[in-house]
N, C-alpha and C positions, 0 to 999 in steps of 0.2 A: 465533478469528473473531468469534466474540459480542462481547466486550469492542470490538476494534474495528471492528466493527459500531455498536457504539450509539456510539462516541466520533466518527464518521465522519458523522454525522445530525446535529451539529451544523455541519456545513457544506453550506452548500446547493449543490445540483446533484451533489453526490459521492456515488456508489453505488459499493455494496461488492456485485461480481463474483466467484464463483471461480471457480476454475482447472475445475473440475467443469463449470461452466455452458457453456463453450464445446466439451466434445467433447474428444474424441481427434483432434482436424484436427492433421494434423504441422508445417502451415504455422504462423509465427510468427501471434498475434493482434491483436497490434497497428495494422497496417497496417488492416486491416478496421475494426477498431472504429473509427479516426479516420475512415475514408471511409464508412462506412454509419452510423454516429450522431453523427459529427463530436465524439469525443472527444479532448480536447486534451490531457491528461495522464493517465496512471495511477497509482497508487500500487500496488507489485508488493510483498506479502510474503512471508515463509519465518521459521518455526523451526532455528533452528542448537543444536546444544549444541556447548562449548568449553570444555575444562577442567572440564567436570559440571556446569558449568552453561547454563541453557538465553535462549536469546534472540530476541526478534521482528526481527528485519533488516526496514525499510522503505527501499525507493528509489521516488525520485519520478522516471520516465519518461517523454519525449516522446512520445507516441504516432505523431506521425507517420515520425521516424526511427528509435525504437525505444534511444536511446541514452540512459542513467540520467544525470542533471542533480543529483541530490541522494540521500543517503545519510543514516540514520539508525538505531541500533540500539540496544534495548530491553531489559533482563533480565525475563525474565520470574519471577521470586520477589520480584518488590516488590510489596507491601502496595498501593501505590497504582496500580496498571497504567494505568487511566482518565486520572488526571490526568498519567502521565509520557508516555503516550499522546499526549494533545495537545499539550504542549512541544515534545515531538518531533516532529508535524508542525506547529506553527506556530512555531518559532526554528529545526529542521534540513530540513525539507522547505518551509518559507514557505510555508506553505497561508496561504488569508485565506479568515475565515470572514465 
């Protein structure tokens, strides 16, 4: 979360939420956050490991239908995490910072 925490502050308006922040509500969160802050995409992550090794999975999500638009995934054993970090979401997720 730190790493893309700070690699996430170079693009304005994008805050980094976790899973923590919203509770145990069993309702999806989606919905709510577009209609009470009016946000319009999320970036949803997860650690997977795969054959021992371990990886950031990011998908970029509509917020208001809740339906993944973009896909992107990360090892996490490289050297440079930050910089593979934003590749990742600016040429596989299209952020514009």
């Amino acid at each position: 979360d730190r790493v893309l925490r700070e690699v996430l502050r170079t693009y304005p308006g994008v805050n980094l939420l976790s899973r923590n922040a919203l509770g145990n509500d069993q309702q999806h969160p989606l919905p709510y956050l577009y209609r009470e802050f009016d946000v319009h995409w999320i970036i949803e992550s997860r650690v997977t490991r795969i054959a021992g090794q371990e990886f950031v999975e990011l998908s970029l999500v509509d917020a208001q239908t809740g339906v993944e638009q973009r896909a992107a995934s990360v090892r996490l054993d490289n050297n440079n995490l930050p910089a593979i970090l934003l590749r990742a979401l600016d040429q596989e997720l299209v952020l514009v910072r």
